[in-house]
C-alpha positions in Angstrom: 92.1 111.5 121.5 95.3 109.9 120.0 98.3 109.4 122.3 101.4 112.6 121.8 103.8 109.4 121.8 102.3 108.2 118.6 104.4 111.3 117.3 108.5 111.2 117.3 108.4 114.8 116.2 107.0 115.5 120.0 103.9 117.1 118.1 100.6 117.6 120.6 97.2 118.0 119.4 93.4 115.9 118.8 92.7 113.5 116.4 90.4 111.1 116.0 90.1 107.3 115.1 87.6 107.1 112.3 88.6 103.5 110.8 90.6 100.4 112.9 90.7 97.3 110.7 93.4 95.5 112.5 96.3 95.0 111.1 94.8 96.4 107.5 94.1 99.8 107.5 94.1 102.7 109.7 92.2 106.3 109.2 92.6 109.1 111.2 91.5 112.3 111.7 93.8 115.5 113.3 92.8 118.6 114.6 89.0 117.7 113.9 86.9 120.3 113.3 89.4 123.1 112.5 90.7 124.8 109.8 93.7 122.5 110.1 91.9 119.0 110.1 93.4 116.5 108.0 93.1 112.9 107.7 96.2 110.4 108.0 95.2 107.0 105.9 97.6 103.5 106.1 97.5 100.5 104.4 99.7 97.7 105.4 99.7 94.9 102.9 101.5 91.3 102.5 103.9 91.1 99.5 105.6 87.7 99.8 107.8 87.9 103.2 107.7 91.7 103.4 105.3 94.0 104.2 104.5 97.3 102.4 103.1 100.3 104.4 101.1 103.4 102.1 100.7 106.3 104.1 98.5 109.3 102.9 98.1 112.8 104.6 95.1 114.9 103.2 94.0 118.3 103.5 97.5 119.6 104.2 98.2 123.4 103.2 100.5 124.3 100.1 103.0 126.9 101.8 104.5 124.3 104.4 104.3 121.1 102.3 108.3 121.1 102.4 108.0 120.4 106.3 105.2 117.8 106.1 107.9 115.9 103.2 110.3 116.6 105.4 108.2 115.0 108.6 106.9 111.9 107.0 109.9 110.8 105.7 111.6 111.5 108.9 108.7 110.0 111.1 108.9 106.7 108.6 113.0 106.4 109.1 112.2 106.5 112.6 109.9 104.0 112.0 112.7 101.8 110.6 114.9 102.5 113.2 112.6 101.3 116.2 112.2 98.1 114.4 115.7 97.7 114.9 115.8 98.5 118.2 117.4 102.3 117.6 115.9 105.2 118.9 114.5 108.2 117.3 116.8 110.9 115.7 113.3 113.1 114.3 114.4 116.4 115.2 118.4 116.0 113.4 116.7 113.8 109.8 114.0 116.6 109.7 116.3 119.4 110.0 118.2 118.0 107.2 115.7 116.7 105.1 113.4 119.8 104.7 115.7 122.2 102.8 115.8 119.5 100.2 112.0 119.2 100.1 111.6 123.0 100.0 114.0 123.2 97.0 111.6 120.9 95.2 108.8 123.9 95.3 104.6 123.3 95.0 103.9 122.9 91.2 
């Protein structure tokens, strides 16, 4: 079971490690075994001094994909901001980021 803290959108629920190839790669697995499994992948890799992360969320359903958009990017800000030293502002980025994403429609 993964950690709720992982999460600064407070979300609860099981996943599963499937891949840990320190400080590489990282595959996981949420909700296994139901309907709403999906796996999270990231790749961190070197580019000169900086670092580039690639995250990639599969299996996720059509009619919400505004709030998953809205989520990541959110979740990643935050991730920006803890480097920092800031704390998370989740809830206030996602509320204003997902009508934007909606307005971009599922082609």
């Amino acid at each position: 079971m993964l950690d709720q803290r992982l999460w600064t959108s407070s979300w609860t629920g099981p996943g599963r490690i499937e891949t840990c190839e320190p400080p590489r790669h990282l595959l996981l697995t949420m909700e296994p075994g139901t309907d709403e499994q999906t796996e999270i992948e990231a790749w961190l890799t070197e580019e000169g001094r900086k670092t580039r992360l690639v995250v990639e969320e599969r299996g996720l359903p059509l009619a919400p994909l505004h709030h998953y958009g809205a989520g990541w990017q959110a979740h990643l800000e935050d991730l920006g901001r803890s480097l920092r030293g800031y704390g998370s502002i989740w809830h206030d980025r996602w509320t204003e980021l997902a009508p934007g994403y909606e307005q971009l429609g599922v082609q």
